[in-house]
C-alpha positions in Angstrom: 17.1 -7.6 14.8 15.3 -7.4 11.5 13.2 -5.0 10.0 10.4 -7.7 9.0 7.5 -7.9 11.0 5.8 -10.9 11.7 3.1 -12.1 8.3 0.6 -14.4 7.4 2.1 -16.3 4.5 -1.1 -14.8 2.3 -0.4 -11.9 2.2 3.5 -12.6 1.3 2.6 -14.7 -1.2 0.2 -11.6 -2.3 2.8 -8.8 -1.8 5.4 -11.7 -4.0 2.7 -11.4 -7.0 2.5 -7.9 -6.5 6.2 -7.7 -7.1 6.3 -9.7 -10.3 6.8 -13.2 -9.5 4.5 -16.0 -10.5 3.4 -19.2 -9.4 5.4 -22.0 -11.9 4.1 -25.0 -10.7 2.3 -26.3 -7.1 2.0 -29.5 -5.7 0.3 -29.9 -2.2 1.1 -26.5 -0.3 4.8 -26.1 -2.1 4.5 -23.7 -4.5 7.3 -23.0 -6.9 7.6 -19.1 -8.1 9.5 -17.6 -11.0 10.6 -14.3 -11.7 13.0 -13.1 -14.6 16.4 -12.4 -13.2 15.9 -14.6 -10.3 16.2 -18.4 -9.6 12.9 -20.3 -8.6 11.9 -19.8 -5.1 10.2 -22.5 -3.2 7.3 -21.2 -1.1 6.7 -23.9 1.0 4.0 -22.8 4.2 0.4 -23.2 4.6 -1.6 -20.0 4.1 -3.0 -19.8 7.8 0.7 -19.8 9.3 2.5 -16.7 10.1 6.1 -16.4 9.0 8.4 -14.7 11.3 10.9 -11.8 10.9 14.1 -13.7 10.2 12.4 -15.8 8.0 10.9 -12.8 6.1 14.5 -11.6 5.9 15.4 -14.9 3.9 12.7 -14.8 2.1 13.4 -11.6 1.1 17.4 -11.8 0.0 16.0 -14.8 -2.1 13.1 -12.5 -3.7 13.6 -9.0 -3.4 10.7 -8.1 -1.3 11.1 -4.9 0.7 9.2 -4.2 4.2 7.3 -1.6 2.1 5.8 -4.3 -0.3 4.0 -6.1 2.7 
């Protein structure tokens, strides 16, 4: 069980700018986000969706967003 709850992908992609990372480059919905001290990270869903806990968990090993930044 994770400790992610269920998000739209707008406000992780909000909560991920919060955080210090920044959009590099976009093409289509695939937006590729960099952030000193971390490789690039591929944000690749469409802002209506909702990302589930286990893939907030992912996400978050990848990015170093906390439940407490959502």
């Amino acid at each position: 069980m994770t400790t992610y709850p269920s998000v739209k992908a707008t406000r992780v992609l909000a909560a991920l700018l919060r955080i210090g990372w920044q959009i590099k480059r976009q093409t289509g919905s695939h937006k590729v986000m960099h952030r000193k001290d971390y490789d690039d990270f591929v944000f690749a869903v469409h802002d209506g969706e909702e990302i589930g806990g286990r893939m907030m968990a992912r996400i978050a090993k990848k990015t170093g967003l906390k439940p407490e930044d959502l």
